[in-house]
DOMI-457843 format. One record per residue: z, x, y of N, C-alpha, C, O in turn. Coordinates in nm, 2 decimals. Each point is the difference from the previous one (the first is absolute). Layout:
# DOMI-457843
<site><n_zz>Z</n_zz><n_xx>X</n_xx><n_yy>Y</n_yy><ca_zz>Z</ca_zz><ca_xx>X</ca_xx><ca_yy>Y</ca_yy><c_zz>Z</c_zz><c_xx>X</c_xx><c_yy>Y</c_yy><o_zz>Z</o_zz><o_xx>X</o_xx><o_yy>Y</o_yy></site>
...
//
This chain:
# DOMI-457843
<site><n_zz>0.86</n_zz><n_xx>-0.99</n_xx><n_yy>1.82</n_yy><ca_zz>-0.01</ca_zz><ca_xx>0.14</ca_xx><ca_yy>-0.03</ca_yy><c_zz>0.13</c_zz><c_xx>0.05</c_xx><c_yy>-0.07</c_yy><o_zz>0.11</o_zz><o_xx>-0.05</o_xx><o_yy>0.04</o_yy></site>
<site><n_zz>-0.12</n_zz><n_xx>0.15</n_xx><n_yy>-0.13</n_yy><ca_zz>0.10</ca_zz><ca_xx>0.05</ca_xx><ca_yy>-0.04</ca_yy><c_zz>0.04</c_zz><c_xx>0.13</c_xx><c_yy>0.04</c_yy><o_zz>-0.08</o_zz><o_xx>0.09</o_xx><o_yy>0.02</o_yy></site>
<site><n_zz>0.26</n_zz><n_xx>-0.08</n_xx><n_yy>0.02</n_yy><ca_zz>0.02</ca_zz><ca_xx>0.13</ca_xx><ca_yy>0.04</ca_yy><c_zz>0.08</c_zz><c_xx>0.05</c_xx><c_yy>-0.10</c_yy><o_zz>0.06</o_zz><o_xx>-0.06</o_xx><o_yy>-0.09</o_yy></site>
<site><n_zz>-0.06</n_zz><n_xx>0.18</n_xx><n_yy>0.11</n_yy><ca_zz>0.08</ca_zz><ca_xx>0.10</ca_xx><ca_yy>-0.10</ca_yy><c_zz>0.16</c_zz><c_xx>0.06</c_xx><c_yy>0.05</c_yy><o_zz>0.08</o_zz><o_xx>0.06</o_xx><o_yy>-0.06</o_yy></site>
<site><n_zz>-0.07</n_zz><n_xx>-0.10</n_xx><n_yy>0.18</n_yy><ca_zz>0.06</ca_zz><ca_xx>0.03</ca_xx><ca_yy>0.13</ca_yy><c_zz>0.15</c_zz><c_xx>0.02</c_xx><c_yy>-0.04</c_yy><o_zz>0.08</o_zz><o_xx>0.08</o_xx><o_yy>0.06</o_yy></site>
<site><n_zz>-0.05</n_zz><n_xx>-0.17</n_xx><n_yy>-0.15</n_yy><ca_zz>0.13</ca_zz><ca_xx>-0.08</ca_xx><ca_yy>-0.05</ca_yy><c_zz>0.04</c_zz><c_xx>0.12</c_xx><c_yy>-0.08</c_yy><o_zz>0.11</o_zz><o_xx>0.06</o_xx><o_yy>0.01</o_yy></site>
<site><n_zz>-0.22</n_zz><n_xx>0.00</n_xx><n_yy>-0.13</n_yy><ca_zz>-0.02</ca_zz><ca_xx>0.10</ca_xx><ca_yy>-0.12</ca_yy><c_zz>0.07</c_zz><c_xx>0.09</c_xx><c_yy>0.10</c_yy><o_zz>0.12</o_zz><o_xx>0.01</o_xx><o_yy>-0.01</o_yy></site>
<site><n_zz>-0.19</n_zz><n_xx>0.09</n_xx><n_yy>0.13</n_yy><ca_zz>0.08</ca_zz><ca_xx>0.09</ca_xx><ca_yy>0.02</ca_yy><c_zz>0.13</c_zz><c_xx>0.04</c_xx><c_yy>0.05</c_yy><o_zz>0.07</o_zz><o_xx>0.10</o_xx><o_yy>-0.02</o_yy></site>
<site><n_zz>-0.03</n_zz><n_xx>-0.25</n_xx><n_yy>0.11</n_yy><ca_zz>0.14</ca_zz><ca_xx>-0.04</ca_xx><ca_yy>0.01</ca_yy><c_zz>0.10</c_zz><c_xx>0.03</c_xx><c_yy>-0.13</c_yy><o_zz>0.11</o_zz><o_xx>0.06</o_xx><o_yy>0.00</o_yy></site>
<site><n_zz>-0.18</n_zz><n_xx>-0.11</n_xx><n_yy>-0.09</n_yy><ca_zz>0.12</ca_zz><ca_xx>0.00</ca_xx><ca_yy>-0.11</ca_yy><c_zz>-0.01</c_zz><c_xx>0.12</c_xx><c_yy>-0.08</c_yy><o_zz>0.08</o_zz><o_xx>0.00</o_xx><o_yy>-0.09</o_yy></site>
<site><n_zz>-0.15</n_zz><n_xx>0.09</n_xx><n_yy>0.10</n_yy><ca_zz>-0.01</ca_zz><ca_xx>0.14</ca_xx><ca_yy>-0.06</ca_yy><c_zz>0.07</c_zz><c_xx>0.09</c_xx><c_yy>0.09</c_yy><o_zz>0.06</o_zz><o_xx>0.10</o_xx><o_yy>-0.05</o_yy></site>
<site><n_zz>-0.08</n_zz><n_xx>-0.13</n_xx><n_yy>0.20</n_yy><ca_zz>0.11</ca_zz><ca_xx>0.07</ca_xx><ca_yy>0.08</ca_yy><c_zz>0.17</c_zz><c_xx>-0.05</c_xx><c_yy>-0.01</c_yy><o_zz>0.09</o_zz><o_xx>0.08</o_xx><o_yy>0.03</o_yy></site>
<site><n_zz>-0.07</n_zz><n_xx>-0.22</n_xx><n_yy>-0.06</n_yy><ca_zz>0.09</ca_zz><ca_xx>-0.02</ca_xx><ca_yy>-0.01</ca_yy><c_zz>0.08</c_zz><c_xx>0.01</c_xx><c_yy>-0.11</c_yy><o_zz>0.12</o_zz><o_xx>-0.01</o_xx><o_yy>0.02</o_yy></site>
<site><n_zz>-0.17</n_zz><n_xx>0.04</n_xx><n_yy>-0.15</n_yy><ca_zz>0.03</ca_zz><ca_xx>0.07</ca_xx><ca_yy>-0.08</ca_yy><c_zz>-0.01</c_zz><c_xx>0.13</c_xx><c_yy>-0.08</c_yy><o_zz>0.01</o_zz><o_xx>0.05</o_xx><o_yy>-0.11</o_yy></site>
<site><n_zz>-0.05</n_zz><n_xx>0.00</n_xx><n_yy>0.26</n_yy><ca_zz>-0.04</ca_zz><ca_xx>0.16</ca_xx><ca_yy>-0.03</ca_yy><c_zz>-0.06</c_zz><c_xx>0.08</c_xx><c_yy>-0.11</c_yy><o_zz>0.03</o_zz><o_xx>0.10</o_xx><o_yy>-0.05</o_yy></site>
<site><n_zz>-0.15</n_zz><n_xx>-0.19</n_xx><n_yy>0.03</n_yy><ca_zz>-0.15</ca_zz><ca_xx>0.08</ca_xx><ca_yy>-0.09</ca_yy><c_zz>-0.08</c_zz><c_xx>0.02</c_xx><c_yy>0.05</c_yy><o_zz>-0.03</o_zz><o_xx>-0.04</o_xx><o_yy>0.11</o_yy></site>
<site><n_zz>-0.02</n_zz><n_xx>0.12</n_xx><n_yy>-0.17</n_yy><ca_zz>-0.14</ca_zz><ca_xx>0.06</ca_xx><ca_yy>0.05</ca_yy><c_zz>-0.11</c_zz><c_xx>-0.01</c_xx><c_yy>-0.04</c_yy><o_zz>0.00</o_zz><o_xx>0.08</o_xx><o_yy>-0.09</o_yy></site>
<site><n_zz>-0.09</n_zz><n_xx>-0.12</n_xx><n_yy>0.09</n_yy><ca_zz>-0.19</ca_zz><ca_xx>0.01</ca_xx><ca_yy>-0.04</ca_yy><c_zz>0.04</c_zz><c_xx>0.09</c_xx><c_yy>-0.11</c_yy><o_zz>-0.01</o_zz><o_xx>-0.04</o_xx><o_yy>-0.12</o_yy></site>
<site><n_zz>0.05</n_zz><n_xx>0.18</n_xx><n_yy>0.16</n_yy><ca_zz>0.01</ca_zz><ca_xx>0.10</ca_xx><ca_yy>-0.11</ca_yy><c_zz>0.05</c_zz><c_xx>-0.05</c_xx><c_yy>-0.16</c_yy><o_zz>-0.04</o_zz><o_xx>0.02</o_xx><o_yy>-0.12</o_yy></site>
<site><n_zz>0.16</n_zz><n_xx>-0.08</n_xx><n_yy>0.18</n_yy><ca_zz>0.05</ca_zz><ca_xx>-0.06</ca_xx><ca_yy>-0.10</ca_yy><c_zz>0.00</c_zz><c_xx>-0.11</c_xx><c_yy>-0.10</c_yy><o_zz>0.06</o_zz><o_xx>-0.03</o_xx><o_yy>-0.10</o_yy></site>
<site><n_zz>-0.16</n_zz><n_xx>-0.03</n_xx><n_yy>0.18</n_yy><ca_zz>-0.05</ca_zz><ca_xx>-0.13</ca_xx><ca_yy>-0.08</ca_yy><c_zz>-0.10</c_zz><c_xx>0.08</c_xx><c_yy>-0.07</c_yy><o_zz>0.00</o_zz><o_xx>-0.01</o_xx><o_yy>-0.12</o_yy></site>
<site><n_zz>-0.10</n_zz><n_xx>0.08</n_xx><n_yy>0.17</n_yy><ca_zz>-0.14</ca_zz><ca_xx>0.09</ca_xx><ca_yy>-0.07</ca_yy><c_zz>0.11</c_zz><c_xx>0.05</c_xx><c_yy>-0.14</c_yy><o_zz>0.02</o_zz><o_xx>-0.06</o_xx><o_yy>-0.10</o_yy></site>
<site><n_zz>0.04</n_zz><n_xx>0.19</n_xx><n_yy>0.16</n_yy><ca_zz>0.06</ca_zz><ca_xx>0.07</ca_xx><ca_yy>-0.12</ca_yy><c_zz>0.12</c_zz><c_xx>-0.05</c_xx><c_yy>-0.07</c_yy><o_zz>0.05</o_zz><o_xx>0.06</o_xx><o_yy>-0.09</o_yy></site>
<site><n_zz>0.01</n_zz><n_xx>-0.17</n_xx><n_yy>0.15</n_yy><ca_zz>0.12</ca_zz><ca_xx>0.00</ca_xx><ca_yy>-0.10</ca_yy><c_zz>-0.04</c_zz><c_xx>-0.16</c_xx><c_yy>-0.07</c_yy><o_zz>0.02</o_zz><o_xx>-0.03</o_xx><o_yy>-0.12</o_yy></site>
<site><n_zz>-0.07</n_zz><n_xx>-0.03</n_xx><n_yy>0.21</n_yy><ca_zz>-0.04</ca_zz><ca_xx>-0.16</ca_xx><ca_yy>-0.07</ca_yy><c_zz>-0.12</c_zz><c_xx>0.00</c_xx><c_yy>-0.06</c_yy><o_zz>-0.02</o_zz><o_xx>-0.09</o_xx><o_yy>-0.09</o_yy></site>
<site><n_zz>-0.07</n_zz><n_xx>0.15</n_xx><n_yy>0.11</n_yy><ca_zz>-0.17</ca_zz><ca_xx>0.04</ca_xx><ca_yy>-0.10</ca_yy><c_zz>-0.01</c_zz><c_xx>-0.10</c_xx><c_yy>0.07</c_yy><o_zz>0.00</o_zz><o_xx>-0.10</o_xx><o_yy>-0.07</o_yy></site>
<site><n_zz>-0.03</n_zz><n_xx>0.05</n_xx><n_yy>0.26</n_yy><ca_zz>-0.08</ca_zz><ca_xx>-0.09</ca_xx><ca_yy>0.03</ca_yy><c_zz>-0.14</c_zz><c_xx>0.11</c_xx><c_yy>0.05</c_yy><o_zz>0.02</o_zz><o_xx>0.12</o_xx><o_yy>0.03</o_yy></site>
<site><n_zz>-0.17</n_zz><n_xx>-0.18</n_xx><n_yy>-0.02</n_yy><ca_zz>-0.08</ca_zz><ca_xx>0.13</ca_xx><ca_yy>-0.01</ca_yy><c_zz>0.01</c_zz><c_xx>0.00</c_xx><c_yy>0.20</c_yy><o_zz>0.06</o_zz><o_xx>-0.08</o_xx><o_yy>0.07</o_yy></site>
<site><n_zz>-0.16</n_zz><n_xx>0.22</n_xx><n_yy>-0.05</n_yy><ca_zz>0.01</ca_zz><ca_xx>0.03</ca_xx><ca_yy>0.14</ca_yy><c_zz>-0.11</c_zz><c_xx>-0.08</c_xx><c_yy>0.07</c_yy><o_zz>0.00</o_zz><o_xx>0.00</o_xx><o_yy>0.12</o_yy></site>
<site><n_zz>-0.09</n_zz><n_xx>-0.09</n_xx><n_yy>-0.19</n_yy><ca_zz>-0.08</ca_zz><ca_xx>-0.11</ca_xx><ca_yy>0.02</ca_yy><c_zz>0.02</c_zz><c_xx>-0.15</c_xx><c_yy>0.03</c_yy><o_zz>-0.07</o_zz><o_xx>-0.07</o_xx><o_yy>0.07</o_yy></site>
<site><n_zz>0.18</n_zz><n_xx>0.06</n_xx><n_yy>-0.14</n_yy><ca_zz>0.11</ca_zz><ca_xx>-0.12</ca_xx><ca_yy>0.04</ca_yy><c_zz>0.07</c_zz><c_xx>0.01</c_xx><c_yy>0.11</c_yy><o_zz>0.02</o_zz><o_xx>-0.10</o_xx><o_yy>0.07</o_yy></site>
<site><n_zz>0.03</n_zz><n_xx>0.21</n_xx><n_yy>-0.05</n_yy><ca_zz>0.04</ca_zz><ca_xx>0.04</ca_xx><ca_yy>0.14</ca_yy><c_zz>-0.08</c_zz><c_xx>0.03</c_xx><c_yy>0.13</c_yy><o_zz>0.05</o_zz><o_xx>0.02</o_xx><o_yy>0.11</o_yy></site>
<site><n_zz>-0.17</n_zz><n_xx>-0.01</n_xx><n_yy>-0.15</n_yy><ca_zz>-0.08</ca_zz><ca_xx>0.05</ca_xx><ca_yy>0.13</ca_yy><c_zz>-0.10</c_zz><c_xx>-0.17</c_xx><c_yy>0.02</c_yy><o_zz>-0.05</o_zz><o_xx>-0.04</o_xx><o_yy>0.11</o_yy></site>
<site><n_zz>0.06</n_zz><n_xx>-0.02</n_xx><n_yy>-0.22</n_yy><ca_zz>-0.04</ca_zz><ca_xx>-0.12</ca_xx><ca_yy>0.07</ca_yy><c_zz>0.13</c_zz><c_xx>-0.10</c_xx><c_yy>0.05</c_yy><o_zz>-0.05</o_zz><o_xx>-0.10</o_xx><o_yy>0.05</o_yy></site>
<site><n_zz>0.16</n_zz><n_xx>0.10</n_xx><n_yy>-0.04</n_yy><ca_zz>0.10</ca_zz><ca_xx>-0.04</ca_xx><ca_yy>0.04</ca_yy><c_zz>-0.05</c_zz><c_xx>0.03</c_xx><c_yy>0.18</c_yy><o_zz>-0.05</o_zz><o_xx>-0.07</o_xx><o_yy>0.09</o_yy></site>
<site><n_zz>0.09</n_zz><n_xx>0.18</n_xx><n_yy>-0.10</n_yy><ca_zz>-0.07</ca_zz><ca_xx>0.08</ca_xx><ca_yy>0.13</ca_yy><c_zz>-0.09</c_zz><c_xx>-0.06</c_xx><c_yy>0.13</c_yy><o_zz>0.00</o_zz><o_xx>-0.03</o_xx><o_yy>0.12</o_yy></site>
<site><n_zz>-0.08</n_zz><n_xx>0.02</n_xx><n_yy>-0.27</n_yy><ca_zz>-0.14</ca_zz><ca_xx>-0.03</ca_xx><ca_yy>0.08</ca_yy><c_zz>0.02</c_zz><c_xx>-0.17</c_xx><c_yy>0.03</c_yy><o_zz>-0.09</o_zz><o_xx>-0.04</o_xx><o_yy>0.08</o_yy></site>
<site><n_zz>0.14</n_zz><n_xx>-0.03</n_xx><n_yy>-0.11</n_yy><ca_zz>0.03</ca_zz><ca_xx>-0.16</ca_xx><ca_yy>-0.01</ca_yy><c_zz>-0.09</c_zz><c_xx>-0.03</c_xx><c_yy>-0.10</c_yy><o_zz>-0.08</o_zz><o_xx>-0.09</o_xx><o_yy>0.02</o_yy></site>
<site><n_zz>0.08</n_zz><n_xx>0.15</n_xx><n_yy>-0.13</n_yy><ca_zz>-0.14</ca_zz><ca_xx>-0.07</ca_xx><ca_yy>-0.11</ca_yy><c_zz>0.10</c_zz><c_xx>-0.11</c_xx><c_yy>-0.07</c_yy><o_zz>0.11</o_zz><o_xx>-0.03</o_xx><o_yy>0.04</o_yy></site>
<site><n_zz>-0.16</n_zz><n_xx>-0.02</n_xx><n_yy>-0.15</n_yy><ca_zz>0.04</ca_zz><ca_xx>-0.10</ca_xx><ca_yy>-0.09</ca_yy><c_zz>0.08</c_zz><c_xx>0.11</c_xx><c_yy>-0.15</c_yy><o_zz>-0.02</o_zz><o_xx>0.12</o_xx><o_yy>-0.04</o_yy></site>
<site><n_zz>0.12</n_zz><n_xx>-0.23</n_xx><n_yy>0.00</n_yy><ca_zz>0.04</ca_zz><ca_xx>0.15</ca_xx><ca_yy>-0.15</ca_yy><c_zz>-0.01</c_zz><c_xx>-0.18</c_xx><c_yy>-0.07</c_yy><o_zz>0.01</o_zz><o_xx>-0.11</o_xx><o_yy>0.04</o_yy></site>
<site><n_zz>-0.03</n_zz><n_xx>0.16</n_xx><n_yy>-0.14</n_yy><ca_zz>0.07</ca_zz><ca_xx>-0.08</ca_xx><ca_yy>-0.11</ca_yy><c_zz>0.13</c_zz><c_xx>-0.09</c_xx><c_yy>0.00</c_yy><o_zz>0.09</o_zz><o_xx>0.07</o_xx><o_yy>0.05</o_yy></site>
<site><n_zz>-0.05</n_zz><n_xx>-0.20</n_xx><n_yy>-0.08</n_yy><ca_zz>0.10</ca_zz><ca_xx>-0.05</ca_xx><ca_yy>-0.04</ca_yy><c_zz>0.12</c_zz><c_xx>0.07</c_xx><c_yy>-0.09</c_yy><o_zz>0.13</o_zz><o_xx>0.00</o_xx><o_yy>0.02</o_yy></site>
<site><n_zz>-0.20</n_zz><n_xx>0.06</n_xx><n_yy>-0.11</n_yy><ca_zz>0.05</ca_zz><ca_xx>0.07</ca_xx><ca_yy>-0.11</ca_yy><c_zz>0.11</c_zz><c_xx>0.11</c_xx><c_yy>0.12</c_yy><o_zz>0.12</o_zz><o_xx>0.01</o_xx><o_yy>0.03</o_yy></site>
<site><n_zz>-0.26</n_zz><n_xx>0.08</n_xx><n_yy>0.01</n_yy><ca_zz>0.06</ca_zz><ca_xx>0.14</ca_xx><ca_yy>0.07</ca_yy><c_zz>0.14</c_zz><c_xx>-0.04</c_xx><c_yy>0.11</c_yy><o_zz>0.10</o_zz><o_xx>0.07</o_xx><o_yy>0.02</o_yy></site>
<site><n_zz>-0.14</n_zz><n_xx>-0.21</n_xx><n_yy>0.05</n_yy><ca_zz>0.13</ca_zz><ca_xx>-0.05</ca_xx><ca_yy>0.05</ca_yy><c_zz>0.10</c_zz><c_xx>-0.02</c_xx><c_yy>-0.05</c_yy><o_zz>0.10</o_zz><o_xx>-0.02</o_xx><o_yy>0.07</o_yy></site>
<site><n_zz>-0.11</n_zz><n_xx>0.00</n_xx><n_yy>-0.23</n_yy><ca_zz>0.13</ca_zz><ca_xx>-0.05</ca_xx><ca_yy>-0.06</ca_yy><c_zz>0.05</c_zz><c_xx>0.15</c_xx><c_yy>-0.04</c_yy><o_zz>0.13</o_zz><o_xx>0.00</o_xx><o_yy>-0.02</o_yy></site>
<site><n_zz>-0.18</n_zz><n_xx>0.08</n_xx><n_yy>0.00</n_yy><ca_zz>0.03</ca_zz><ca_xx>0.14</ca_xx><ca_yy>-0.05</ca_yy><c_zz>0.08</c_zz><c_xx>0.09</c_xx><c_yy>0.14</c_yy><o_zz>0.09</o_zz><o_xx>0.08</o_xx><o_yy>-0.01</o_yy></site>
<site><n_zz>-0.15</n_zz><n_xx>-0.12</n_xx><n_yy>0.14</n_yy><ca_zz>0.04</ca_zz><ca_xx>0.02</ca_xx><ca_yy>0.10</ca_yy><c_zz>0.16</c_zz><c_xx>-0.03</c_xx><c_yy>0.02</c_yy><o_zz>0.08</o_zz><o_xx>0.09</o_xx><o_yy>0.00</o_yy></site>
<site><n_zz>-0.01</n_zz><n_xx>-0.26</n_xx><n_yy>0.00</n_yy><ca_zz>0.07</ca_zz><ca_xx>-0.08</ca_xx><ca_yy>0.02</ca_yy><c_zz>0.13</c_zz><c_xx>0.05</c_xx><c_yy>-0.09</c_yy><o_zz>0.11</o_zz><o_xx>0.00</o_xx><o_yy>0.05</o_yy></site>
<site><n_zz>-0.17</n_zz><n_xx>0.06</n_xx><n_yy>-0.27</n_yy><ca_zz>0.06</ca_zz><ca_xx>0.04</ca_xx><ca_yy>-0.06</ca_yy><c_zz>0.06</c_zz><c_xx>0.15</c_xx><c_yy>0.07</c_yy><o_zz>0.12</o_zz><o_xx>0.02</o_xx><o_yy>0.01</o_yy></site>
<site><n_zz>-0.20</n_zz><n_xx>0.05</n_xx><n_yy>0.02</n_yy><ca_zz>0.05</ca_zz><ca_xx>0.14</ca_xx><ca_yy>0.02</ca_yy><c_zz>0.06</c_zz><c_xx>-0.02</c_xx><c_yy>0.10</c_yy><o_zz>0.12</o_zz><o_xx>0.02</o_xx><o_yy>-0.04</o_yy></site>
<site><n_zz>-0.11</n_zz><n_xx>-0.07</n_xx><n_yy>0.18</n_yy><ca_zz>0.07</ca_zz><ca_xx>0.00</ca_xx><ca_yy>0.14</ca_yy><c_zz>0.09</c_zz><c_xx>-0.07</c_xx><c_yy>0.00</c_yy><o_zz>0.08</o_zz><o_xx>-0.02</o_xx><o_yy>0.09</o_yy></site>
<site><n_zz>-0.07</n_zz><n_xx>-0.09</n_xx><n_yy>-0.27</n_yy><ca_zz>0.14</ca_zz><ca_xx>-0.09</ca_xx><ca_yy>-0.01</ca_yy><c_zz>-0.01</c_zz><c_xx>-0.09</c_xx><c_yy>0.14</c_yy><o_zz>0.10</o_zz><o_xx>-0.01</o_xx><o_yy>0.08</o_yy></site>
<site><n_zz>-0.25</n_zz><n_xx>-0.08</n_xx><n_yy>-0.05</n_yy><ca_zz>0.05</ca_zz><ca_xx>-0.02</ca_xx><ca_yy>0.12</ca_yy><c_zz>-0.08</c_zz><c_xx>-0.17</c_xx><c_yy>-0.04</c_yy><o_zz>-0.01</o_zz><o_xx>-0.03</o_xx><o_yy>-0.12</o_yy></site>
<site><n_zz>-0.04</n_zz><n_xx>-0.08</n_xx><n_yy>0.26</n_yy><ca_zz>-0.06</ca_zz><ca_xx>-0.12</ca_xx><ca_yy>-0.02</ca_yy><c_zz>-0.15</c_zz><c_xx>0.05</c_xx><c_yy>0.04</c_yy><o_zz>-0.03</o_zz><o_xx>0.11</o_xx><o_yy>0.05</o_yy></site>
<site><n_zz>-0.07</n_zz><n_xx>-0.23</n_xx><n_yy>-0.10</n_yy><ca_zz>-0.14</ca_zz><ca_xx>0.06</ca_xx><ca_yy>0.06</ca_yy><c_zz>0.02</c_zz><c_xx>-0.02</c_xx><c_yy>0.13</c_yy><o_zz>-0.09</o_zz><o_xx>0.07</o_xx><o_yy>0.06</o_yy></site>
<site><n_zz>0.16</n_zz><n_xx>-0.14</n_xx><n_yy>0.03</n_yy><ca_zz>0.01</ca_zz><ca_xx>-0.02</ca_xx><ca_yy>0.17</ca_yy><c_zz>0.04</c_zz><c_xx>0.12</c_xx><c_yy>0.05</c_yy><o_zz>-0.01</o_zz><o_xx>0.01</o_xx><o_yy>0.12</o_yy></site>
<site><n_zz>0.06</n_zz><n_xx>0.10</n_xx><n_yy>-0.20</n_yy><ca_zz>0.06</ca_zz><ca_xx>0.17</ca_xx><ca_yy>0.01</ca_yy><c_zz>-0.09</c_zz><c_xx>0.10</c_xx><c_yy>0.01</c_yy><o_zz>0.02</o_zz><o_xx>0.12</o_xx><o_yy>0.03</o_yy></site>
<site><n_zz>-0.16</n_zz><n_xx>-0.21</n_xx><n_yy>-0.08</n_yy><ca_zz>-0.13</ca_zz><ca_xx>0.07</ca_xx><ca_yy>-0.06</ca_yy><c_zz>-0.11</c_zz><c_xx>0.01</c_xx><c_yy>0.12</c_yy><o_zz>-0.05</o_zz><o_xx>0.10</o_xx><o_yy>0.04</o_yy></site>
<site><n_zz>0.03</n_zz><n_xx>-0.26</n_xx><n_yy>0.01</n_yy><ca_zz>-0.08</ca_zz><ca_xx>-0.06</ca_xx><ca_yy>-0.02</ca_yy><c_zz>-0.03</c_zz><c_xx>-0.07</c_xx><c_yy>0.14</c_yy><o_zz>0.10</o_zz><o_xx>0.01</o_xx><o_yy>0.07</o_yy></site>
<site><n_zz>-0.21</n_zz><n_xx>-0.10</n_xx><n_yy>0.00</n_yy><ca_zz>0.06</ca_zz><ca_xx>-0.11</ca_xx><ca_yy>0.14</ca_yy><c_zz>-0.15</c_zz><c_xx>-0.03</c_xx><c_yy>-0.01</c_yy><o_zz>-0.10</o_zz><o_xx>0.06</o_xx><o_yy>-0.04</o_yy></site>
<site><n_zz>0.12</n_zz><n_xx>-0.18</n_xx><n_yy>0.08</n_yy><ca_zz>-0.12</ca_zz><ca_xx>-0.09</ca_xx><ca_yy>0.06</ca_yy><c_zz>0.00</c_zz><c_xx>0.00</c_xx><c_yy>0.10</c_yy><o_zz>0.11</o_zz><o_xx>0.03</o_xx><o_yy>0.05</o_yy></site>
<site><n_zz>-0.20</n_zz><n_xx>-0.04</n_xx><n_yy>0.02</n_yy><ca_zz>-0.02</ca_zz><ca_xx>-0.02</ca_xx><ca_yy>0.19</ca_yy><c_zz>-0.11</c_zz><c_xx>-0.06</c_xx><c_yy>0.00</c_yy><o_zz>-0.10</o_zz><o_xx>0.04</o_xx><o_yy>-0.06</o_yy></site>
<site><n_zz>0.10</n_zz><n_xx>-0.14</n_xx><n_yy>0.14</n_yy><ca_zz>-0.11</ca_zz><ca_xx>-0.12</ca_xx><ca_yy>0.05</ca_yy><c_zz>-0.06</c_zz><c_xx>0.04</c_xx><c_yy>0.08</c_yy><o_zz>0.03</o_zz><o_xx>-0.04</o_xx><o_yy>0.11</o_yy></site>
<site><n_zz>-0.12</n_zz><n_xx>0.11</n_xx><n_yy>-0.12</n_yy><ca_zz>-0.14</ca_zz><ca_xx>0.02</ca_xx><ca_yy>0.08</ca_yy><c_zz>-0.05</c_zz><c_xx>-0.10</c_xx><c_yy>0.11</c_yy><o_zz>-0.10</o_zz><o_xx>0.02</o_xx><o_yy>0.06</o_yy></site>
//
């Protein structure tokens, strides 16, 4: 399973907001609400992620063995 878990760590740890990825990075409010929800994004949308938060996909991102 994939978690998102890591993503909010590093948004708190570098002090952004949802808001600010929506309005200042043009990520949409759809991409964010499936983060949310644990849905799947795109490779792409992760690399766009990784670009804006200057961070690794492991900053993003986690596997966990079911």
């Amino acid at each position: 399973m994939i978690s998102y878990k890591p993503f909010y760590e590093t948004l708190f740890k570098k002090g952004i907001t949802e808001y600010q990825l929506i309005f200042k990075q043009g990520f949409s409010a759809n991409t964010l609400h499936r983060i949310k929800k644990g849905e799947a994004i795109s490779t792409k949308t992760l690399d766009a992620l990784c670009y804006a938060l200057d961070c690794k996909v492991e900053d993003v991102i986690e596997f966990i063995r079911e």
